[in-house]
C-alpha positions in Angstrom: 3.2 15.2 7.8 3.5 13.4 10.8 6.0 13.8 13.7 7.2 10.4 12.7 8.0 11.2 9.4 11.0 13.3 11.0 11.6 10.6 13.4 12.0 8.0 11.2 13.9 10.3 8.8 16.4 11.4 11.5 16.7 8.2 12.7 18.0 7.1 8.6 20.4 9.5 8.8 18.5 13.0 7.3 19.9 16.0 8.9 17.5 18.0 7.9 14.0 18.6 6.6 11.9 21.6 5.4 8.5 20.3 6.9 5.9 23.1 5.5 7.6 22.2 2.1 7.5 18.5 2.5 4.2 18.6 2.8 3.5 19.7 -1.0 5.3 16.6 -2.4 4.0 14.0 0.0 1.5 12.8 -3.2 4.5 12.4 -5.7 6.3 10.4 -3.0 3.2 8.5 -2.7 2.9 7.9 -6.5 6.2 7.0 -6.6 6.2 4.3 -4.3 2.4 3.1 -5.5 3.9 3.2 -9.1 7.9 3.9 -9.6 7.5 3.6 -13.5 4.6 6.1 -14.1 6.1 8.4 -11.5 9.4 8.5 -13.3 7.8 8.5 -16.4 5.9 11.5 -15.8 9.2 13.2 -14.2 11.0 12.9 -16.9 8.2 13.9 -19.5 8.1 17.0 -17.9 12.0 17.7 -17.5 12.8 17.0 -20.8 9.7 19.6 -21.8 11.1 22.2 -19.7 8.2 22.2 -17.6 8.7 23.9 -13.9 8.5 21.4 -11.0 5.0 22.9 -9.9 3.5 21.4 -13.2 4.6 18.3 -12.2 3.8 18.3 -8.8 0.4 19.1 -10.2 0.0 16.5 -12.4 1.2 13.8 -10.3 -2.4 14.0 -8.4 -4.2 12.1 -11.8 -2.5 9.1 -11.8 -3.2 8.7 -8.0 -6.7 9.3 -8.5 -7.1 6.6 -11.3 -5.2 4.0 -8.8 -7.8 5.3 -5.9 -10.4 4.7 -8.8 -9.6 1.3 -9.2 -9.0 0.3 -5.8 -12.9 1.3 -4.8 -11.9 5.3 -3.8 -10.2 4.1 -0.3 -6.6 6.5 -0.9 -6.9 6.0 3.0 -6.7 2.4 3.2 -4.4 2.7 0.2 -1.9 4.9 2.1 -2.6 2.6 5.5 -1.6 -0.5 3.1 1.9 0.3 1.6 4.8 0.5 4.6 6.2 3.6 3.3 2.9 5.3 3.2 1.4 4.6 6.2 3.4 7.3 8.5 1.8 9.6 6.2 -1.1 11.6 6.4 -3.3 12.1 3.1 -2.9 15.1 1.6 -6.1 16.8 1.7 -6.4 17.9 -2.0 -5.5 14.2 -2.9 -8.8 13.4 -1.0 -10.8 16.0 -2.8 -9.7 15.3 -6.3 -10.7 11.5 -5.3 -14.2 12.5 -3.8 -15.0 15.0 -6.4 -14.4 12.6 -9.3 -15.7 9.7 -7.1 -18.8 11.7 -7.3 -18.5 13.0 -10.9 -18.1 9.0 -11.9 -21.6 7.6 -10.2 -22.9 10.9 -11.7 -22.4 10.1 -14.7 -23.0 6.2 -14.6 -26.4 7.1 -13.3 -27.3 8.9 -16.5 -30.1 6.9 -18.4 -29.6 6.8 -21.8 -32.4 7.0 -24.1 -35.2 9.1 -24.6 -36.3 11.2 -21.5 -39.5 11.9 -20.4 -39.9 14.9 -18.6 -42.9 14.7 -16.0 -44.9 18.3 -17.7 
């Protein structure tokens, strides 16, 4: 979370801010502006389940991963692209879900199918 963030927050009228905290929901914010229906959808799910809010919090990471997915893995550019995004930073396990299944989807694209023949 940028010094910005609090700039630009202060300067809307926010008197205060927990900053280390922020920094946990900046990918359901994210979500939320990329897509307010699944974001609020998924909220709701989860309220009405009784579910705590770190379940949530957790599962908000998916659906950003799927729109990284289909937006050719760029969460950066994604982030850089929307105006309320781009004072953000990227939270770092957002960029290692999308890296790990970045890498876990050309893994298993490159997977011949067929018979294999092994070389001995």
């Amino acid at each position: 979370v940028t010094n910005q963030v609090f700039r630009y927050a202060k300067k809307a009228g926010a008197s205060y801010i927990n900053k280390p905290k922020m920094r946990h929901y900046v990918h359901c914010y994210a979500l939320h502006c990329l897509d307010e229906e699944v974001s609020n959808e998924l909220r709701r799910g989860f309220k009405e389940r009784g579910e705590n809010v770190g379940a949530w919090r957790q599962a908000c990471y998916k659906p950003l991963v799927a729109i990284a997915a289909r937006q050719g893995w760029d969460i950066d550019a994604i982030f850089n692209a929307h105006p309320r995004l781009s004072i953000w930073y990227v939270p770092t396990k957002l960029r290692q879900l999308c890296h790990a299944e970045r890498n876990g989807a050309a893994a298993s694209s490159s997977v011949s199918v067929g018979t294999t023949h092994l070389p001995f």
